[in-house]
C-alpha positions as CSV (number, residue, x, y, z in Angstrom):
1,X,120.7,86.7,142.6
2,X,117.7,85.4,144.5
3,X,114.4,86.2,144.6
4,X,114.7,87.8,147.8
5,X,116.0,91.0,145.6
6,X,114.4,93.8,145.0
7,X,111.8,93.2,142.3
8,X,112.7,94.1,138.9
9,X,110.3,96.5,136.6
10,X,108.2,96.4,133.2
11,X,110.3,98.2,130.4
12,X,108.6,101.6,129.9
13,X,108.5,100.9,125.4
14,X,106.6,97.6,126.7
15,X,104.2,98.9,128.6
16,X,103.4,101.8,125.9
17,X,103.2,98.9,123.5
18,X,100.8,97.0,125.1
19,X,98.8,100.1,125.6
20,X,98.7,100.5,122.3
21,X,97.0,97.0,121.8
22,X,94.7,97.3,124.5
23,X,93.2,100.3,122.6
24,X,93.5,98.7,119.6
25,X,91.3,96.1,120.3
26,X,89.2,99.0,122.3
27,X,89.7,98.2,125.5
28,X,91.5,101.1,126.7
29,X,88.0,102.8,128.2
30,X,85.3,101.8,130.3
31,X,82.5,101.6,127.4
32,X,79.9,101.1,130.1
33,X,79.2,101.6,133.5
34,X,79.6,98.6,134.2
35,X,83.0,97.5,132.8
36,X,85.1,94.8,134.4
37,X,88.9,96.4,134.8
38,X,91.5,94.3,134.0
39,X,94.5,94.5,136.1
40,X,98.3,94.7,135.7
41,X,99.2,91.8,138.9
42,X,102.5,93.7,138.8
43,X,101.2,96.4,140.8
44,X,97.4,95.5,140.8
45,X,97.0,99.0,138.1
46,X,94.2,99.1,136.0
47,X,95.6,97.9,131.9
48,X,92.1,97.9,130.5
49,X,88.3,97.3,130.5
50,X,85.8,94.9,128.7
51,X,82.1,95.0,129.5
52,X,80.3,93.3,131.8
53,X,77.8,91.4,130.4
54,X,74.5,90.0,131.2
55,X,72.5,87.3,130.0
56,X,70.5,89.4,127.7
57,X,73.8,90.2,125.6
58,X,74.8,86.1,126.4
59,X,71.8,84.5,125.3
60,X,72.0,87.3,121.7
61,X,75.2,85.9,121.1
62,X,73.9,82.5,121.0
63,X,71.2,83.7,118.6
64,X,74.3,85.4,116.3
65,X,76.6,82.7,116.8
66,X,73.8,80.0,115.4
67,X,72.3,81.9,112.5
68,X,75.9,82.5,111.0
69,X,76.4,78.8,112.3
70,X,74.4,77.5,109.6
71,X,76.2,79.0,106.7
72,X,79.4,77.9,108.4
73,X,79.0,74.2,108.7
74,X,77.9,74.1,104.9
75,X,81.1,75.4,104.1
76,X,83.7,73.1,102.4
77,X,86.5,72.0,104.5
78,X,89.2,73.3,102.2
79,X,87.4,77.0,102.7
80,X,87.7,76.5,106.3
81,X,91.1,75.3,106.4
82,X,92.5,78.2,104.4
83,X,90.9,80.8,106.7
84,X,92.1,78.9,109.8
85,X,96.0,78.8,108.1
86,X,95.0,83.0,107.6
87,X,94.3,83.0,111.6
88,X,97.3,81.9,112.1
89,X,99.8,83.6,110.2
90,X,98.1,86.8,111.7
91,X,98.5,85.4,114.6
92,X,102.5,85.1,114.2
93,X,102.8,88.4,112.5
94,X,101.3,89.7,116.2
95,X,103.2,87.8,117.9
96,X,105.0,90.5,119.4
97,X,102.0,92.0,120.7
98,X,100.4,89.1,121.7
99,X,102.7,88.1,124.0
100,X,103.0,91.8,125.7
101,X,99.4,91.4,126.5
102,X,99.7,88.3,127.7
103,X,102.2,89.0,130.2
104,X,100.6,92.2,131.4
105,X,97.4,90.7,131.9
106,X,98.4,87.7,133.4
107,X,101.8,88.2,134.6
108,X,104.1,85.7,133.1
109,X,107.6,85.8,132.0
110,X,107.9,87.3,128.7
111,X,109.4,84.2,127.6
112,X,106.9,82.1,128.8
113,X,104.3,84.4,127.2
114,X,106.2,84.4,123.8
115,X,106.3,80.3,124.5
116,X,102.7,80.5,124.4
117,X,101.7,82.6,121.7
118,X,103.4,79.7,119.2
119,X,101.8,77.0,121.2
120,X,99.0,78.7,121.1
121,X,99.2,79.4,117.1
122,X,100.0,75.7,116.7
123,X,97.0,74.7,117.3
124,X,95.5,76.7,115.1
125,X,98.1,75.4,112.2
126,X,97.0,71.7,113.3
127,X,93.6,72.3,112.6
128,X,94.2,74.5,109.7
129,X,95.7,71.0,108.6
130,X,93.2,68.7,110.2
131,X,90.4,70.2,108.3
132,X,90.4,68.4,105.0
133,X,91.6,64.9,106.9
134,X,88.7,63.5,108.9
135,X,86.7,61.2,106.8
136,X,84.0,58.7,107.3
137,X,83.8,55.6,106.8
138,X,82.4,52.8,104.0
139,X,81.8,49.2,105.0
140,X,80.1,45.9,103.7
141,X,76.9,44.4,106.4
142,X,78.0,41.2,107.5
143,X,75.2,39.6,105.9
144,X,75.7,41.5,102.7
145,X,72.6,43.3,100.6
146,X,74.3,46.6,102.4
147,X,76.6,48.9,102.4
148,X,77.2,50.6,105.8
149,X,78.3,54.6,105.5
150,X,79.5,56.9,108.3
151,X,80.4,60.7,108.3
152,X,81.1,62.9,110.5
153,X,78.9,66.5,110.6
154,X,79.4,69.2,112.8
155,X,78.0,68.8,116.6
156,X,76.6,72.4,116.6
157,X,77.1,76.0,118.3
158,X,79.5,75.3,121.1
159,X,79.9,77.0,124.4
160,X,83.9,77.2,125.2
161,X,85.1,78.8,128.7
162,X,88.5,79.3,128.8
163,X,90.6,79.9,131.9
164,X,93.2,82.6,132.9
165,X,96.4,81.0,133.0
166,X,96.9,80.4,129.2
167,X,94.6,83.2,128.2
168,X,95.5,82.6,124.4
169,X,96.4,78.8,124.4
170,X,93.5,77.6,125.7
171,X,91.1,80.0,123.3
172,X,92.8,78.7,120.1
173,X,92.7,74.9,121.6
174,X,88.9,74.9,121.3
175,X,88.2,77.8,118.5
176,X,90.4,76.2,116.5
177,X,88.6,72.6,116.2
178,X,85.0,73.8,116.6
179,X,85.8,76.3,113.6
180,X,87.6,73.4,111.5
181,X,84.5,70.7,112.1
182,X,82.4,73.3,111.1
183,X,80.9,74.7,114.0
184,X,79.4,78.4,115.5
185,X,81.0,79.4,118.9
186,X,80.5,81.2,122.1
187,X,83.5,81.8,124.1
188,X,83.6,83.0,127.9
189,X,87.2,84.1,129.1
190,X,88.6,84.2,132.1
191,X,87.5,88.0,133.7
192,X,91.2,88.3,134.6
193,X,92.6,87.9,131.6
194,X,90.3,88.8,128.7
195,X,91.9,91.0,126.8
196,X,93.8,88.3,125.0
197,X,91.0,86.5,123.6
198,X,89.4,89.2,122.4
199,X,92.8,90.7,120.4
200,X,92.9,86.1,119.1
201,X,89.5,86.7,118.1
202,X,89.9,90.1,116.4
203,X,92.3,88.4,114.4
204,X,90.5,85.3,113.8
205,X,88.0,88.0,111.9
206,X,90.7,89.5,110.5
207,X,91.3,86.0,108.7
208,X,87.6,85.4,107.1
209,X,85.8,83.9,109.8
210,X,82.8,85.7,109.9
211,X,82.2,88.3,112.9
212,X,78.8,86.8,114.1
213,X,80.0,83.3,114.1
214,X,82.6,83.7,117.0
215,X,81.3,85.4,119.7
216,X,82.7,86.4,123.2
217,X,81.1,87.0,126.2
218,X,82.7,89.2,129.3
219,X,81.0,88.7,132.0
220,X,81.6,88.9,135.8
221,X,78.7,86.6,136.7
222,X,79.9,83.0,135.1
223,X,76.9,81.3,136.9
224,X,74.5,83.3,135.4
225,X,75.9,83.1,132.2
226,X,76.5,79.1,132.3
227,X,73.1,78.4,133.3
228,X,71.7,80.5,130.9
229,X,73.4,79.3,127.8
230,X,73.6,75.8,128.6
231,X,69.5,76.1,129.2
232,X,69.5,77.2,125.2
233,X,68.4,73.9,123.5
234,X,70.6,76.0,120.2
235,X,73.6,74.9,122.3
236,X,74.9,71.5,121.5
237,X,78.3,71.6,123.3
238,X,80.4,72.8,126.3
239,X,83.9,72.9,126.8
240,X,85.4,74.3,129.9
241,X,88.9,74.3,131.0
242,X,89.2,75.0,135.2
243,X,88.9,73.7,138.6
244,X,87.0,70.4,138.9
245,X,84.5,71.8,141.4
246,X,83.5,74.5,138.5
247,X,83.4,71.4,135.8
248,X,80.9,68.9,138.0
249,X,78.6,72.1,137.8
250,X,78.7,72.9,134.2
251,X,78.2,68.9,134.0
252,X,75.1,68.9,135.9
253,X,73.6,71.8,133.7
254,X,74.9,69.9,130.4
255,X,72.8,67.0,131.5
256,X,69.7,69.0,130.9
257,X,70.2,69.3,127.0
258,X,72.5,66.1,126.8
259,X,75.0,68.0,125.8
260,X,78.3,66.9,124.2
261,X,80.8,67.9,126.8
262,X,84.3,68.3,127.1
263,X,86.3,69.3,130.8
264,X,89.8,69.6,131.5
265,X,89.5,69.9,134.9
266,X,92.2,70.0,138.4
267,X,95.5,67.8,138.7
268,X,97.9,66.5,141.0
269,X,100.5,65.6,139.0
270,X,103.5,63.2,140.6
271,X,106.9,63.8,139.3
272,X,108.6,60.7,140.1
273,X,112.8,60.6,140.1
274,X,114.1,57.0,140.4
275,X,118.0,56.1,142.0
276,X,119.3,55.5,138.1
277,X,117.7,59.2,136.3
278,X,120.2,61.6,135.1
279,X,120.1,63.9,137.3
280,X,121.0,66.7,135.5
281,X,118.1,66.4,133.4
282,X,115.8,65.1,136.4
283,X,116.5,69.0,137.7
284,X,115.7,70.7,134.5
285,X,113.1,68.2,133.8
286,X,111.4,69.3,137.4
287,X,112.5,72.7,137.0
288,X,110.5,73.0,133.7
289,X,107.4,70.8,135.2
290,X,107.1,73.1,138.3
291,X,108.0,76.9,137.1
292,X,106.4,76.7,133.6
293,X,104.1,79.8,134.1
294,X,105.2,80.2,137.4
295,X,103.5,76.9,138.4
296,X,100.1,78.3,137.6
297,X,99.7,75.1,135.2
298,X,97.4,72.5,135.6
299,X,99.5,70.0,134.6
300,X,102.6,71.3,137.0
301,X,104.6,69.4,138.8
302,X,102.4,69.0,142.3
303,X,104.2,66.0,144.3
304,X,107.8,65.6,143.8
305,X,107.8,61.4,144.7
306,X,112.2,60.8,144.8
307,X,113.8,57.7,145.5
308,X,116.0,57.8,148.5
309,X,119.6,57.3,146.8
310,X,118.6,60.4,144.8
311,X,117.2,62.5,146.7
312,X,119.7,64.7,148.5
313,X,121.5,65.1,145.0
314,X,118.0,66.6,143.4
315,X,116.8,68.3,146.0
316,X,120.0,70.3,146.5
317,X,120.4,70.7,142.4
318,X,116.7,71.7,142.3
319,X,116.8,74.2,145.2
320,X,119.8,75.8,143.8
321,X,117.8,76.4,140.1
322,X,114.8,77.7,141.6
323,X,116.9,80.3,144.4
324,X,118.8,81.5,141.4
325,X,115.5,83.0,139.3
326,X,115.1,87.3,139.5
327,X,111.7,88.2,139.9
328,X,109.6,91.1,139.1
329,X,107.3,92.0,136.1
330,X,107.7,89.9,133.4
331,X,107.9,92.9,130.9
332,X,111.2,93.4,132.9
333,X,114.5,91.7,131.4
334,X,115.9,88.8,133.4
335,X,112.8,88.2,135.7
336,X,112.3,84.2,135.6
337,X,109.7,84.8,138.1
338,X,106.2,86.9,137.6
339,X,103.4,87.5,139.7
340,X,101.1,85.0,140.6
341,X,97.8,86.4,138.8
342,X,96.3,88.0,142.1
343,X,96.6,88.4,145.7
344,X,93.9,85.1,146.2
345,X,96.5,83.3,144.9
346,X,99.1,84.6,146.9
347,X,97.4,84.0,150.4
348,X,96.6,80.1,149.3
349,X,99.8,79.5,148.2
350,X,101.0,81.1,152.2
351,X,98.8,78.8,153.6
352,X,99.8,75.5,151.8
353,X,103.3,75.9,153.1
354,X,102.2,77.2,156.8
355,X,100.6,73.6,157.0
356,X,103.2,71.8,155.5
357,X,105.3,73.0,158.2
358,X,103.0,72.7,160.5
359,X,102.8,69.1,159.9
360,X,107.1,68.2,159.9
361,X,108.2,69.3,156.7
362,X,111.8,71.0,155.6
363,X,111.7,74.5,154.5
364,X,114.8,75.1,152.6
365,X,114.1,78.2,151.2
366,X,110.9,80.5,151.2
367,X,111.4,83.4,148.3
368,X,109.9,86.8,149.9
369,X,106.6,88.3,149.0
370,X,106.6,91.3,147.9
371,X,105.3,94.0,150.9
372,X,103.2,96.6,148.7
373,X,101.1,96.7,145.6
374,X,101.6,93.2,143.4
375,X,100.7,89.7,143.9
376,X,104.2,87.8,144.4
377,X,105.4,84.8,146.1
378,X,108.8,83.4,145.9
379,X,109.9,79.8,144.6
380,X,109.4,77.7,147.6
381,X,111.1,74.3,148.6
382,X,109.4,72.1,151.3
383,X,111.4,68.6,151.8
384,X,109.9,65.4,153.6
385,X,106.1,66.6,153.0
386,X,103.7,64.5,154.9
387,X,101.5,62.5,152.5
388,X,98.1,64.1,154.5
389,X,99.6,67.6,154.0
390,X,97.1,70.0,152.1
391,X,100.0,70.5,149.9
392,X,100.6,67.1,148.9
393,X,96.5,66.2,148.3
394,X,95.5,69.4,146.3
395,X,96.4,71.3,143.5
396,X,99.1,73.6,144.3
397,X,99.6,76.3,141.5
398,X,102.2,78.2,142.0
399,X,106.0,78.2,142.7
400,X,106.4,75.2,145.6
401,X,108.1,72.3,145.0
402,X,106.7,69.8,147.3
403,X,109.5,67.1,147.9
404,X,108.4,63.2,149.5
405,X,111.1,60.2,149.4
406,X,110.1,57.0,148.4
407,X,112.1,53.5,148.8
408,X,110.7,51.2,145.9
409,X,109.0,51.7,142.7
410,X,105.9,49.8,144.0
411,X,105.4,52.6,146.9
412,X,105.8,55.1,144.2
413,X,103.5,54.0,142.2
414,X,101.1,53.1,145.0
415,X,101.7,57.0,146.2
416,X,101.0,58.6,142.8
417,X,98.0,56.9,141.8
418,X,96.6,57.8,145.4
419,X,94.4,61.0,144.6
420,X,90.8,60.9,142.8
421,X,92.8,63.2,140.2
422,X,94.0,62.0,136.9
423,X,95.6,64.8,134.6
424,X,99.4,64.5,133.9
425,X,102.6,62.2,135.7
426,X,106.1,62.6,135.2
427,X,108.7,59.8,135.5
428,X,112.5,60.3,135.2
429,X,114.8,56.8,134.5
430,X,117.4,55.6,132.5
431,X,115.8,52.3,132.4
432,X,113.1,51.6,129.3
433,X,111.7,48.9,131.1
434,X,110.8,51.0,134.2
435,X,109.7,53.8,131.7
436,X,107.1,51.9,130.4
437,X,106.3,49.8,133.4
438,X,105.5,52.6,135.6
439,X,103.8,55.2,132.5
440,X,101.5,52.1,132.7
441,X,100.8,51.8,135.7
442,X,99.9,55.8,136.7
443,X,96.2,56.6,136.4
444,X,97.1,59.6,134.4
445,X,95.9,61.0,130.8
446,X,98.9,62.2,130.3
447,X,102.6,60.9,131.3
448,X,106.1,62.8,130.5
449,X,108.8,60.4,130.5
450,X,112.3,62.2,131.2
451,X,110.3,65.0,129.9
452,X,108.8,68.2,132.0
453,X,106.7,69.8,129.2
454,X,105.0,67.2,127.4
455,X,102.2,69.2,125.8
456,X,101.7,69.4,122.1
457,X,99.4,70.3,119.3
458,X,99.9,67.1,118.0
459,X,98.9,64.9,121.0
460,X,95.7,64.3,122.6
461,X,95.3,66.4,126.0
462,X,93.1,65.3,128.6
463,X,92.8,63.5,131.9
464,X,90.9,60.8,134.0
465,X,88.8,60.1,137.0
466,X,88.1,63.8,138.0
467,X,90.4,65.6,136.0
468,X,88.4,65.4,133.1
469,X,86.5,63.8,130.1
470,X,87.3,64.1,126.3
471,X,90.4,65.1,125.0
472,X,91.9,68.4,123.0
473,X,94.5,68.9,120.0
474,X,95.6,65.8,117.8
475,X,92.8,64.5,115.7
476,X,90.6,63.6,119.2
477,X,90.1,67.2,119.4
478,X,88.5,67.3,116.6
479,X,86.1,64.6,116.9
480,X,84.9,66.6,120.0
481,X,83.3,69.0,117.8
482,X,81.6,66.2,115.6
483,X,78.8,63.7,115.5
484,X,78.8,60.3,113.4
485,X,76.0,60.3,111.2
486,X,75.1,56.2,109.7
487,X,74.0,55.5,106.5
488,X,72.7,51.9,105.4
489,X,72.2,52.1,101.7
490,X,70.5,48.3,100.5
491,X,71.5,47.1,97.5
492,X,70.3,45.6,94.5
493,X,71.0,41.8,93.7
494,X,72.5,41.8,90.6
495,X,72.4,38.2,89.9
């Protein structure tokens, strides 16, 4: 089956379920006036409400968040480490639900939601862990008569805005470490997909941490909110994970305070396929790169650079994975293709392969969009892409694989490293040597050899040139929440 078929629909028990989350968590109403409904991209149906918040309510969250901040940071790390391992057993034993809501607000796969709840718990667990590890440091003066002491304290309250495409993942990613280095928070999701992070964070108080310490802001104004709390001199840290436009804003502002900042901004990621890769697992590998989340990833797959001898081989293999996915809601069973999260998204993504075209490329197959209510577009294949098409030089997000041929590694290399972004690179060969050469040689934070999902709690995320400074998860991600603090204690001569 294709994903020219009809479109496949939500499980009735699911959606009751996730109906019975939403008013769990109280979101089932408009509370005010002025609530913000959150929508089903299925078929664009109203799943909940949150408020709509100003920056009165923003700027008395900061106030809450740094009075209980206080307490907080003179809390021992073992304290903190058992209440982060609490958050995250709750948020296993909800996993269920978790990923429901995930889907429905967001429109994933159900597997790709339930994918991200425990990648989203495991950071949690790592810093549950990472808690009681980060120590200072003791060392002698050069010149003796010293002793030379570091520590590391918490930075302060810290602003996180999260984005909509891992509406859980990239909440627990930065709750997770500011809580474990001992540090208040203010979180801003996504207005598309809040209702995640406020169920994460209802469990996070569920688990100890206390209720004014985490707060979260709804708000359909992110301007007025960013240049309100990042004016608060109580705010001593941003994070922001989004679109690098957005992240040279929240930059400027940060620069007023000298804040500590933290952005994980746009990619372009090259996926690079060399004569001698399996191809077998080049396909999956690409397969997994691109449709993770539908493509709505920032570390996707964006230009597919294959080596001539290869290339018919992996583009046939890979067209023939991607024409085979069902689609529909991804409460539905079968569907390996959601929604994209709203219609926006669907015209961009019309537009990037109507100038591909335009400009000489291959269209070997073209999924249908779905004519009615619903935000779909079908997995898309676009062979010989120009190197100037718009597809090509900006981030695509969503379902198209974007196909260029290259002759020798140097050209490759040359080709990938040719765009002022610097997120994630992919590079598929049997050969070590080339492995290396080329992971090397990409000007990428991040590089997935023979690998298409290379993210893990464990490893530092995070990109170069304008794809980001500072990094999140692994120990790094901790230190982004911390300040080194020097101690030079003189001693007394003895002799």
């Amino acid at each position: 089956m294709s994903t020219s078929d009809v479109l496949l629909e939500p499980d009735p028990l699911s959606r009751a379920a996730v109906a019975k989350v939403v008013a769990r968590i109280g979101a089932d109403r408009a509370a005010v006036p002025n609530a913000i409904p959150v929508r089903d991209p299925h078929d664009d149906s109203v799943i909940g409400y949150v408020p709509d918040l100003g920056t009165a309510e923003a700027l008395d969250a900061v106030s809450r968040a740094d009075a209980a901040g206080r307490d907080w940071a003179a809390t021992t790390p073992r304290h903190r480490a058992d209440v982060l391992r609490r958050w995250y057993d709750l948020l296993i034993d909800n996993a269920d639900d978790i990923a429901l809501l995930i889907t429905l607000e967001m429109g994933k796969t159900l597997a790709d939601a339930r994918a991200e709840v425990t990648y989203g718990a495991d950071f949690v667990r790592w810093y549950a862990e990472e808690t009681t590890r980060h120590t200072g440091t003791v060392r002698e003066a050069p010149m003796g008569g010293a002793r030379l002491l570091t520590r590391r304290v918490p930075v302060g309250l810290a602003v996180l805005i999260t984005p909509w495409n891992f509406p859980l993942a990239m909440a627990t990613r930065k709750i997770a470490p500011a809580l474990a280095a001992g540090c208040a928070a203010v979180t801003k999701p996504a207005t598309l997909t809040p209702l995640t992070t406020l169920f994460a964070v209802q469990l996070a108080v569920a688990a100890g941490v206390p209720g004014d310490l985490l707060q979260t802001v709804t708000t359909s104004n992110a301007g007025a909110f960013s240049n309100a709390v990042l004016a608060d001199p109580r705010v001593r840290k941003v994070s922001f994970t989004g679109s690098t436009g957005v992240g040279k804003v929240l930059l400027r502002l940060a620069a007023d305070n000298v804040l500590k900042s933290s952005m994980e901004l746009g990619g372009n990621a090259p996926f690079i396929v060399f004569d001698d890769a399996d191809l077998e697992r080049a396909v999956e590998g690409a397969f997994n790169a691109k449709m993770r989340n539908g493509g709505q990833s920032c570390i996707a797959a964006n230009r597919f650079l294959v080596q001539d001898g290869i290339a018919d081989a992996f583009v046939e293999g890979l067209t023939e994975r991607l024409t085979s996915l069902r689609m529909g809601s991804g409460l539905a069973s079968g569907v390996g293709l959601g929604p994209m999260v709203d219609h926006n998204a669907v015209d961009r993504l019309h537009g990037l392969v109507d100038d591909a075209v335009g400009r000489g490329a291959k269209l070997l197959t073209h999924g249908r969009t779905h004519e009615g209510p619903g935000s779909y577009f079908g997995a898309t294949v676009v062979d010989h892409v120009p190197a100037d098409a718009e597809v090509a030089t900006t981030e695509i997000f969503g379902p198209i694989a974007a196909v260029q041929r290259f002759s020798t590694q140097e050209e490759a290399v040359t080709r990938a490293n040719d765009t002022e972004f610097g997120l994630a690179g992919y590079v598929f060969t049997e050969s070590l040597d080339r492995a290396f050469h080329v992971a090397d040689s990409l000007g990428t934070g991040i590089v997935g050899i023979n690998q298409g999902v290379p993210s893990n709690a464990a490893a530092p995320f995070g990109g170069v040139k304008e794809s980001g400074l500072g990094r999140e998860g692994s120990a790094e991600g901790l230190e982004e929440y911390q300040e080194i603090r020097f101690y030079n204690l003189a001693l007394r001569s003895t002799s």
